[in-house]
C-alpha positions as CSV (number, residue, x, y, z in Angstrom):
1,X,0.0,0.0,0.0
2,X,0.7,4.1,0.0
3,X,1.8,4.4,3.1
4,X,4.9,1.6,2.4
5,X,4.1,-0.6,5.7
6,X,4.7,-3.8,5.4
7,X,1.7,-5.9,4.5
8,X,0.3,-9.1,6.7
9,X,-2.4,-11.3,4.9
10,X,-4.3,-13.9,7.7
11,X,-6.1,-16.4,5.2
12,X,-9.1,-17.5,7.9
13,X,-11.1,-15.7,10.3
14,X,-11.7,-18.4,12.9
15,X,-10.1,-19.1,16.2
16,X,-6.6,-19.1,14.7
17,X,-6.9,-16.2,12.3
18,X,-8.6,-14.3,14.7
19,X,-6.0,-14.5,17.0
20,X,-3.2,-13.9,14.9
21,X,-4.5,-10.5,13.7
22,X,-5.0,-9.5,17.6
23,X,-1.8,-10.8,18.4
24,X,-0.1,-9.5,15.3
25,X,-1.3,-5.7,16.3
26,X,-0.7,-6.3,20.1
27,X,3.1,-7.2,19.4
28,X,3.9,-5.4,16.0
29,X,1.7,-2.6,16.8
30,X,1.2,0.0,14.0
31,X,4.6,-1.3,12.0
32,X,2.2,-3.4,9.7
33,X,-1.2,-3.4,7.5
34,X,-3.0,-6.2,8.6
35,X,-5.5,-7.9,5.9
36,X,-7.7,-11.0,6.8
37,X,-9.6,-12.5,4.0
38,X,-12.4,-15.4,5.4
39,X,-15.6,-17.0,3.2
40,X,-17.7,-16.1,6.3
41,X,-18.1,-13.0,7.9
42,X,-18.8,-14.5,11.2
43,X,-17.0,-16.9,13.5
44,X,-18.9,-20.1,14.6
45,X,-17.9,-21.2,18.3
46,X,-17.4,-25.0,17.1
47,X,-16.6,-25.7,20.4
48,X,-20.4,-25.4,22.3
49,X,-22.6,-27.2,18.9
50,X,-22.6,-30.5,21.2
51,X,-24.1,-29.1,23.9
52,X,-26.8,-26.8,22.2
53,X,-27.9,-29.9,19.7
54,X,-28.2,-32.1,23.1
55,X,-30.1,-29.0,24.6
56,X,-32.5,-29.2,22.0
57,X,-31.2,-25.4,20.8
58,X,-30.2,-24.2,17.7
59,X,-26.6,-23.4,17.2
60,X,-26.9,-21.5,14.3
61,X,-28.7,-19.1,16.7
62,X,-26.9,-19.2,19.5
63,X,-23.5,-19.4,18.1
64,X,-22.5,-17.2,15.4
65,X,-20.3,-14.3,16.2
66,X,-20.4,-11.6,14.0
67,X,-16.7,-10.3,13.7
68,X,-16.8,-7.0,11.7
69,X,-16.5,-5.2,15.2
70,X,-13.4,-7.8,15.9
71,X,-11.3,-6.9,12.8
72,X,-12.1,-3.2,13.4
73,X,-10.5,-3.3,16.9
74,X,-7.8,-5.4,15.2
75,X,-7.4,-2.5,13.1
76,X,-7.5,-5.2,9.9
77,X,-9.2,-4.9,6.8
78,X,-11.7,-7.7,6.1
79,X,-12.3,-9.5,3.0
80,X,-15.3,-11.9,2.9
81,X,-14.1,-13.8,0.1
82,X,-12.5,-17.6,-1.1
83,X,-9.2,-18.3,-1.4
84,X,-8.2,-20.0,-4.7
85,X,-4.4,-20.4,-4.9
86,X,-1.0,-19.1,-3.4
87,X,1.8,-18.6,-5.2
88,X,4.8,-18.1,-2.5
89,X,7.3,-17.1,-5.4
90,X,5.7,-14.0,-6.1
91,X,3.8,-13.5,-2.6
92,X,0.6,-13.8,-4.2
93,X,-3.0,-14.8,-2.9
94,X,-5.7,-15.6,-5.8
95,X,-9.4,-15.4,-4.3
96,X,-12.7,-14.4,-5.3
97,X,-15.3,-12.2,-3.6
98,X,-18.0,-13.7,-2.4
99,X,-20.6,-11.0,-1.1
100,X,-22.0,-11.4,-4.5
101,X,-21.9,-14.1,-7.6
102,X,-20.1,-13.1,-10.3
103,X,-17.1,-11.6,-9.5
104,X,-13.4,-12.4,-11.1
105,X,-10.6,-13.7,-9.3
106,X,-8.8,-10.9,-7.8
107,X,-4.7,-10.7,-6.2
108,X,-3.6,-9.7,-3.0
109,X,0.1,-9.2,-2.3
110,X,1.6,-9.9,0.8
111,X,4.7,-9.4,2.8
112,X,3.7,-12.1,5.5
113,X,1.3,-14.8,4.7
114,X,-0.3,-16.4,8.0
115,X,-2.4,-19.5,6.8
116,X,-5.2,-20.0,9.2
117,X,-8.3,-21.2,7.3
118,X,-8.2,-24.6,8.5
119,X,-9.0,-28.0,6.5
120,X,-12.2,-29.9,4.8
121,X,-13.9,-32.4,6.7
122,X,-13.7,-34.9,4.5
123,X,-17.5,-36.4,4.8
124,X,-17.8,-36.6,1.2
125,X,-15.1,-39.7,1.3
126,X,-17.6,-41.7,3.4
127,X,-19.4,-43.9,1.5
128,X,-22.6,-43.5,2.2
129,X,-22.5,-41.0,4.8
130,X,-24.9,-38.4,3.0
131,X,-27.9,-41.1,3.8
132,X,-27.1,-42.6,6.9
133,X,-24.5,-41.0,8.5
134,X,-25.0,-38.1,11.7
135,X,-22.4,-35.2,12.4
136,X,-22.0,-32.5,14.9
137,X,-19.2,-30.3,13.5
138,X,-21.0,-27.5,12.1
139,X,-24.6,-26.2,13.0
140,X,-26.2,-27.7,9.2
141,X,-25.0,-31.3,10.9
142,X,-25.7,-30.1,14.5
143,X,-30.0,-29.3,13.4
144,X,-29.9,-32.5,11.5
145,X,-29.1,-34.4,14.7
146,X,-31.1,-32.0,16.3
147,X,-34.5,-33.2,14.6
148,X,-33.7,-36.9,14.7
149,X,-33.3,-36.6,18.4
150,X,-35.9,-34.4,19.3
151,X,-38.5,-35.1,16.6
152,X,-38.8,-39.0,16.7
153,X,-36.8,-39.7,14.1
154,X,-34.7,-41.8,16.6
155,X,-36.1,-45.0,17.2
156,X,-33.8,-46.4,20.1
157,X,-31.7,-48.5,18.0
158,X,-27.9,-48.7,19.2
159,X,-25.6,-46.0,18.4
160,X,-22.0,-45.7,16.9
161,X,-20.1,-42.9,17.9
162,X,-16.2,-42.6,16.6
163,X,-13.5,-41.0,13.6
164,X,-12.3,-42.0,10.7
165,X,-8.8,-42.4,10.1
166,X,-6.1,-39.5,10.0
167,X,-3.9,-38.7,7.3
168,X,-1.2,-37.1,8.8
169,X,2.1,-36.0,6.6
170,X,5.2,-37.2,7.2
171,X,7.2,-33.8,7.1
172,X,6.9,-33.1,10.5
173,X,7.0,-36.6,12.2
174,X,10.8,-35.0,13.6
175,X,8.9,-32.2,15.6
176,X,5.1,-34.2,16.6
177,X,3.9,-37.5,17.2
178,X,1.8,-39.3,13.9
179,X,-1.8,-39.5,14.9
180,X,-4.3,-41.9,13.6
181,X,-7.2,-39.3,14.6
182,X,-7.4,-35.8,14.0
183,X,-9.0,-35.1,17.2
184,X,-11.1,-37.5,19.4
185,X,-12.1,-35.3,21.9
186,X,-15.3,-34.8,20.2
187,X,-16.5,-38.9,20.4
188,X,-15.7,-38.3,24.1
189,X,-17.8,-35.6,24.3
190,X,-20.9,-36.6,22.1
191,X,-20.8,-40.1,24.2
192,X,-21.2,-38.8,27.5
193,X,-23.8,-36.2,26.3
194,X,-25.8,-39.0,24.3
195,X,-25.9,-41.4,27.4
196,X,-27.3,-38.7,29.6
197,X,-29.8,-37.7,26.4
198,X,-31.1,-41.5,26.5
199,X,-31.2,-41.7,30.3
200,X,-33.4,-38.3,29.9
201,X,-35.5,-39.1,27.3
202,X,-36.4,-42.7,28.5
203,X,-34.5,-44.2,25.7
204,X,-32.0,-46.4,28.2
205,X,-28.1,-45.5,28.9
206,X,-24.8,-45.9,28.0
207,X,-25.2,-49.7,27.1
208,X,-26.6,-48.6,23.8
209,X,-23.4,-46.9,22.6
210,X,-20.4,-47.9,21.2
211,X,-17.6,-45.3,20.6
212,X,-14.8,-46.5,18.3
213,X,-11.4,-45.5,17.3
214,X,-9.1,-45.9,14.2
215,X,-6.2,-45.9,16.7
216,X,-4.9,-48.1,19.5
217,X,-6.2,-46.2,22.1
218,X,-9.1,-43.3,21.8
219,X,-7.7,-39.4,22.3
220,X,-4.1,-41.2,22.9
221,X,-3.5,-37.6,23.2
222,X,-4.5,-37.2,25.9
223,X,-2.6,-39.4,27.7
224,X,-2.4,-43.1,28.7
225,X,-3.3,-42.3,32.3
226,X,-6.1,-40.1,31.6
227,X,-7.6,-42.4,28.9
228,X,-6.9,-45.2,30.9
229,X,-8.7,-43.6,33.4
230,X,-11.8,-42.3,30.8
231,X,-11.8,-46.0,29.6
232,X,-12.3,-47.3,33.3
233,X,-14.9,-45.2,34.1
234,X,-16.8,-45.4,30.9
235,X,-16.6,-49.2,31.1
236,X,-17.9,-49.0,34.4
237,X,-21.0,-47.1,33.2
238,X,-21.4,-49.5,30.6
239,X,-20.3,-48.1,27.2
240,X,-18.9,-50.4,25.0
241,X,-15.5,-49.5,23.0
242,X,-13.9,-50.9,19.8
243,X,-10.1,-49.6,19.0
244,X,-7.8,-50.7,16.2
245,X,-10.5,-50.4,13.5
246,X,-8.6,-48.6,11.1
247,X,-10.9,-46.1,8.7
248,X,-14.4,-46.1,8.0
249,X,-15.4,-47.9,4.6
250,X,-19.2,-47.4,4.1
251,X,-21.7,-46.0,6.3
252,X,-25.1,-48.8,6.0
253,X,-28.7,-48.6,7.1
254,X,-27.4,-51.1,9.6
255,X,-24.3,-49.3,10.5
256,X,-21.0,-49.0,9.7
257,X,-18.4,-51.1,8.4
258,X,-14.2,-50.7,9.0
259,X,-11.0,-51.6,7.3
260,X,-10.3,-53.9,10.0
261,X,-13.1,-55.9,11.8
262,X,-16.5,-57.3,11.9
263,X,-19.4,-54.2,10.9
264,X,-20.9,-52.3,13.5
265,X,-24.8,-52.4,14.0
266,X,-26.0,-49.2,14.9
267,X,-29.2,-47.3,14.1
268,X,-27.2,-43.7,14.8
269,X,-24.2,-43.2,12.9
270,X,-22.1,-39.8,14.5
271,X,-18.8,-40.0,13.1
272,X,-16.0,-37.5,12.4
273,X,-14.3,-37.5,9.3
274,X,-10.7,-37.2,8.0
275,X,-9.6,-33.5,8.2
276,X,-7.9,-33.4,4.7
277,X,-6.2,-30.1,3.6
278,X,-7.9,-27.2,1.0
279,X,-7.5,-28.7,-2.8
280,X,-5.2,-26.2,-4.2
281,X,-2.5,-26.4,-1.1
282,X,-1.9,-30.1,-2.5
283,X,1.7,-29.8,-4.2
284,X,2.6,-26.2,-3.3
285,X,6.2,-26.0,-1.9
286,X,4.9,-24.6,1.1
287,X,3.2,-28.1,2.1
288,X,3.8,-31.6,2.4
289,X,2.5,-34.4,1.0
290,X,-1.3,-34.3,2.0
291,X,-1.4,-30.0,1.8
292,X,-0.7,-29.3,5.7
293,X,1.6,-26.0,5.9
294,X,5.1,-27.2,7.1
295,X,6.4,-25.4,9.9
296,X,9.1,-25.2,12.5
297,X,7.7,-25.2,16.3
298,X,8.2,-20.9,15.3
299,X,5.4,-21.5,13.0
300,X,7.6,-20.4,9.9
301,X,7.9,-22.6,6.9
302,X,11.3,-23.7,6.2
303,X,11.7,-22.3,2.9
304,X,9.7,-19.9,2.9
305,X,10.1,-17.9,6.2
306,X,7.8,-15.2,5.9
307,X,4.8,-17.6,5.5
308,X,3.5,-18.5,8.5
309,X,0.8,-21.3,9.4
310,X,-1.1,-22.2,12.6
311,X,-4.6,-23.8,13.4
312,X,-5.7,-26.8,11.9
313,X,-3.9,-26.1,8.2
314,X,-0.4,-26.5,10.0
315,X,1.4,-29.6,9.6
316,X,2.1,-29.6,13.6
317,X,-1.3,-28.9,14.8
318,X,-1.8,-32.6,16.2
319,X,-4.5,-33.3,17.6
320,X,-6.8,-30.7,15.6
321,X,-7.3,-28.8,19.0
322,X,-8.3,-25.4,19.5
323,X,-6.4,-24.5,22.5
324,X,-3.2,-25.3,20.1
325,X,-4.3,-23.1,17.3
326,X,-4.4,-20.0,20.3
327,X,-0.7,-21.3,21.2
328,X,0.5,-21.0,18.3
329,X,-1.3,-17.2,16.9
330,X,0.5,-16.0,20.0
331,X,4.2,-17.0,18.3
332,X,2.8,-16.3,14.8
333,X,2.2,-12.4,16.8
334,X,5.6,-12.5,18.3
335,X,7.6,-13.7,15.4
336,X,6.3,-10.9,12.9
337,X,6.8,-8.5,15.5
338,X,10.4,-9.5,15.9
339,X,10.9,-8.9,12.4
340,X,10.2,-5.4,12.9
341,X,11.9,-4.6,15.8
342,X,9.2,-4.4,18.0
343,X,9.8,-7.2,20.4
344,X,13.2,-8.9,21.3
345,X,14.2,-12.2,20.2
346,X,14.2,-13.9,23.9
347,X,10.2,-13.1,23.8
348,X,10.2,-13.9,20.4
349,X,12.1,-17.3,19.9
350,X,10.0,-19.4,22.6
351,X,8.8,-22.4,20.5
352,X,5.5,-23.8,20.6
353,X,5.2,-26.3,23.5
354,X,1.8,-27.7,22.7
355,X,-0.4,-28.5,25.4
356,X,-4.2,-30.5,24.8
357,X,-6.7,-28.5,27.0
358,X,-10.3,-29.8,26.3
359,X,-13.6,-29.5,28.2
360,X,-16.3,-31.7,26.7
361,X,-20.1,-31.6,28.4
362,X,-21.0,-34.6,29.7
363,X,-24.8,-33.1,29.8
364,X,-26.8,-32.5,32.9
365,X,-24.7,-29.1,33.3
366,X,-21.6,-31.4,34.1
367,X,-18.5,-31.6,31.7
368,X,-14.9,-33.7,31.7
369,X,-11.5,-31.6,32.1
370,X,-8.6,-32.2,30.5
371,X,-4.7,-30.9,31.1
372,X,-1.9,-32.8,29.0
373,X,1.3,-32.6,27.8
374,X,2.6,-36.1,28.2
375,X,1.8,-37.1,24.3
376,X,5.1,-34.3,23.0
377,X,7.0,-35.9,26.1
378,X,5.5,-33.8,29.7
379,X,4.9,-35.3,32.6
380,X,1.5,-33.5,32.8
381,X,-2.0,-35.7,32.8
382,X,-5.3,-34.2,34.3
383,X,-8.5,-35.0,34.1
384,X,-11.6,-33.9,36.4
385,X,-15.2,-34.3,36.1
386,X,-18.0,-32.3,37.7
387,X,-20.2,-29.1,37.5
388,X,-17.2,-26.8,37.4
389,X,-15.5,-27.9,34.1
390,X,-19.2,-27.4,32.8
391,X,-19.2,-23.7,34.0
392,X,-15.6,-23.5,32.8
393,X,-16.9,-24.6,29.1
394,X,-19.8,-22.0,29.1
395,X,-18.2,-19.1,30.7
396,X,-15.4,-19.5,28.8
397,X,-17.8,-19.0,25.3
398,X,-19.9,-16.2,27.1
399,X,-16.6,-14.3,27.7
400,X,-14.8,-14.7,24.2
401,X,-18.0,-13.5,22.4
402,X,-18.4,-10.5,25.1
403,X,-14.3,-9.4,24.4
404,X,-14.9,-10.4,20.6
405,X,-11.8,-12.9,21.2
406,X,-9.7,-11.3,22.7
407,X,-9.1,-13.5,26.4
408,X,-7.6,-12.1,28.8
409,X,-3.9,-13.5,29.2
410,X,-4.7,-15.2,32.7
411,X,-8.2,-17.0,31.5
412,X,-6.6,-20.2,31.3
413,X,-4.6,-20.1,34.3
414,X,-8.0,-18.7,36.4
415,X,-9.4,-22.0,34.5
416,X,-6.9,-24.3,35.7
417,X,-6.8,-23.1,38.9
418,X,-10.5,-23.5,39.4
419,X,-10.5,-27.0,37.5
420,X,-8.0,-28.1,39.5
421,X,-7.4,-26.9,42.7
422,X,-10.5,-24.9,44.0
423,X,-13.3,-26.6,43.2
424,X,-11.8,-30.0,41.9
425,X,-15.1,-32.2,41.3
């Protein structure tokens, strides 16, 4: 532009673009023109859809943010349009507008390029997911379980709840473990709201569900001892568990059926999918294999140093986790900053230590906690149950929509401190 700043482009207005563009003006300050270009003009809080669907309330309602006021405190210009292709040779971004039909694919130019618009969730690979198969990753998939739940479309049949298989690139299997999930704290989640839905509803308990994993172990990132734990107390209740099914082949009126294993009858089918890079990041030099942005633990690529990738569409975000994504727009902030002078390298240079943090409701305004580092090599493994993880989860939302994002730097220490020392349930 005019004024000879250089220029930041955030691809993806979610949680991880978001938070780079506040982190990138709270480090680099006014040294920088920020520009986010999203599809959506609002954020969905992904995080809360289980609970509302179980709830019986819409999420579409309830949890849309709209985030023009966000980008203007920011001080970032918004684009609601579609990203098409990056060239990093010339620092190019192709996209097309998308407040109306019809427009021509237009260029932006960029100085730094943080990639932040996440993956596809790969449904469409299921075979026969489209008639038989349930989701709860997005409010279309949220109403549809909704209305099968809630308007007798579910006849008390047994339920499957579980992920298809991961494919994880190999570029980065020097810096984070290889995953056969993207993320399983989800299955957790929907399990432990769906028994308390059937015990509610008259419909029976957790007898009727079976949750199933690709993997070894379910949410392995979590930990051994807090799965082990989860696994115990599950069993206990009665849940019934499959592991080492490898992916999903075809989703049947019956149920499902596996690359490894006898099929699963089930007359609910709530799976998660692969999470399978954007189309056009598939062979750019940028990526590896799959289309996952390859990145140090500064979230810089290797070659390409002023791109910069964090969220789900970077190669090291394992598990797909939100609480990672935040991690890491706080280095992608510090790092552009150091560039221009504005912070030193000591702040700077602090590479990502990733951490899984993950509350899931449990329903009945209760909700699991979960603190782990011991998957990248810590010694950390919490978990907690009770009615203060649940009031955690929900405060937490009410508080990012009221600062429009922006958490307070001590909202997760205030968290663990009540999760796990105060109030420990």
């Amino acid at each position: 532009m005019a004024n000879g700043k250089p220029q930041v482009v955030i691809l993806g207005g979610g949680f991880a673009g978001l938070g780079s563009a506040q982190k990138v003006r709270e480090y680099a300050g006014d040294s920088v023109d920020i520009t986010v270009l999203d599809r959506n003009s609002y954020l969905l809080y992904i995080p809360n859809i289980p609970a509302e669907v179980f709830e019986n309330r819409d999420p579409a309602a309830t949890l849309r943010m709209n985030t023009g006021k966000a980008w203007q405190e920011a001080g970032a210009t918004f684009i609601q349009g579609e990203v098409r292709g990056i060239n990093p040779d010339l620092r190019t971004v192709e996209f097309l507008p998308k407040e109306r039909d019809g427009a021509p694919l237009e260029v932006l130019h960029y100085d730094y390029l943080v990639i932040a618009f996440g993956c596809r969730l790969a449904y469409d690979q299921i075979p026969g997911f489209a008639e038989h198969g349930q989701a709860i990753s997005d409010t279309y998939y949220g109403n549809k379980l909704r209305r099968t739940l809630f308007e007798g479309g579910y006849k008390g049949g047994p339920i499957a709840i579980g992920s298809a298989r991961f494919h994880q690139g190999s570029a980065v299997k020097d810096l984070v473990p290889m995953a056969d999930a993207a993320c399983e704290g989800p299955p957790v989640e929907v399990m432990m709201s769906m028994a308390t839905w059937l015990k509610n509803h008259g419909h029976g308990g957790p007898d009727k569900i079976t949750v199933f994993t690709p993997g070894h172990m379910i949410a392995e990132d979590a930990g051994e001892k807090v799965v082990t734990s989860l696994l115990g107390i599950a069993s206990q209740m009665g849940f019934h568990y499959q592991n080492n099914r490898g992916d999903i082949t075809e989703i049947t009126p019956e149920g499902l059926r596996f690359e490894h294993g006898d099929p699963l009858e089930a007359e609910l089918k709530i799976v998660l999918p692969d999470w399978v890079p954007h189309a056009f990041m598939k062979g750019l030099p940028i990526c590896d294999e799959h289309g996952f942005v390859v990145t140090d633990m500064l979230m810089r690529n290797r070659k390409f140093p002023e791109v910069l990738a964090c969220g789900d569409a970077a190669a090291v975000t394992v598990p797909k986790l939100g609480a990672i994504g935040h991690q890491q727009s706080e280095i992608v902030g510090k790092q552009i900053a150091l560039d221009m002078g504005r912070v030193s390298p000591e702040l700077a240079n602090e590479p990502l230590k990733p951490l899984v943090y993950c509350i899931g409701d449990m329903g009945d305004n209760k909700a699991f906690y979960i603190r782990s580092d011991s998957w990248y090599g810590g010694q950390t493994q919490v978990l907690k149950m009770g009615r203060i993880p649940y009031l955690l989860k929900m405060q937490y939302k009410d508080l990012f929509f009221r600062t429009q994002g922006r958490i307070p730097p001590w909202g997760l220490d205030a968290a663990q401190f009540l999760a796990e020392r105060l109030f420990a349930a």
